[in-house]
N, C-alpha and C positions, 0 to 999 in steps of 0.2 A: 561762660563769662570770659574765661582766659581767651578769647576770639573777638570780641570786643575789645576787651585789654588791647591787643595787637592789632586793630587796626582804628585806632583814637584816632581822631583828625589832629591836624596842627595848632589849631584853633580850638582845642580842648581842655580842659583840664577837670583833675577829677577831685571833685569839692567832698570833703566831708564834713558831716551833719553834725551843728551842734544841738545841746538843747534848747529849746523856744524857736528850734529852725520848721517855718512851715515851707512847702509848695509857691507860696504867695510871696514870703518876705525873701526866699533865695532868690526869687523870676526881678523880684525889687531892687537889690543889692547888685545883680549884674546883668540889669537893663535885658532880661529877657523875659519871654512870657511862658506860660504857665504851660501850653498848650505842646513848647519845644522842650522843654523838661522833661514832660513824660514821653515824647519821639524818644529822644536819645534815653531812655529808663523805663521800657514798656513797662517793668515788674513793679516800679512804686508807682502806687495810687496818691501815699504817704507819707512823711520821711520821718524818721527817729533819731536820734543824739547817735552819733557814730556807724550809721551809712553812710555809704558812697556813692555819688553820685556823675555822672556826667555831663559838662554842662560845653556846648558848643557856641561858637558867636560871641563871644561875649568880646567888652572893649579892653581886654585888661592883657596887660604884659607880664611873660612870667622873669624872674631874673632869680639867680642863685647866689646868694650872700660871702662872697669874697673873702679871703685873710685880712685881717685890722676892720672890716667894715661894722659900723654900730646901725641903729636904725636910723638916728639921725643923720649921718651918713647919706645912707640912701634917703632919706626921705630929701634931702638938698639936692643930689646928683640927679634925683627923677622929678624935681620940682611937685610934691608931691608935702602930707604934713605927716608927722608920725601917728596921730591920731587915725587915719587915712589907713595910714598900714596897717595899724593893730585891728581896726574891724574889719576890712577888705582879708586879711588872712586869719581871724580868729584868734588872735594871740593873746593870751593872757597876760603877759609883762611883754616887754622892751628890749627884751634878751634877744640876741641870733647868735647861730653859729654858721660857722664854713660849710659850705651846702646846703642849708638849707634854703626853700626854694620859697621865693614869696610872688604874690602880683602887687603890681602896680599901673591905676589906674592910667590910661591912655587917654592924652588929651587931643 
């Protein structure tokens, strides 16, 4: 797997699994299909709450959360809603910190 790791495309990011995550509703969430899923993840058939996954193609931007910046913040500088944010990265509240890396969908 650490061979994988190191050669991720640019156009990758590696999503982890919540609960209620199927094969179907992650292919849904970032406009790909089912079929490219399992390419880049030959080992899942199926995913579970806290797997990782691979997901290549997709239309989304990654950006890292700056000193002073809040969500609403960003969610204005990326013309973008907070609501947007919080399911597109899984987040349970409104909180960021310095580094921490979010998407943001690409129009």
């Amino acid at each position: 797997m650490i061979e994988v790791l190191e050669k991720a495309k640019k156009d990758s990011i590696l999503y982890t699994c919540v609960e209620g995550d199927t094969l179907n509703s992650i292919a849904q969430k970032f406009n790909l299909n089912i079929a490219d899923i399992k390419r880049d993840n030959p080992l899942f058939s199926s995913v579970y709450a806290g797997c990782k996954l691979w997901l290549t193609g997709i239309n989304k931007r990654k950006i890292v959360v700056e000193p002073l910046q809040s969500l609403y913040d960003i969610a204005e500088k990326y013309d973008t809603t907070i609501d947007s944010l919080i399911k597109i990265n899984n987040l349970k509240s409104t909180s960021v910190f310095v580094g921490m890396q979010l998407l943001i969908d690409e129009k």
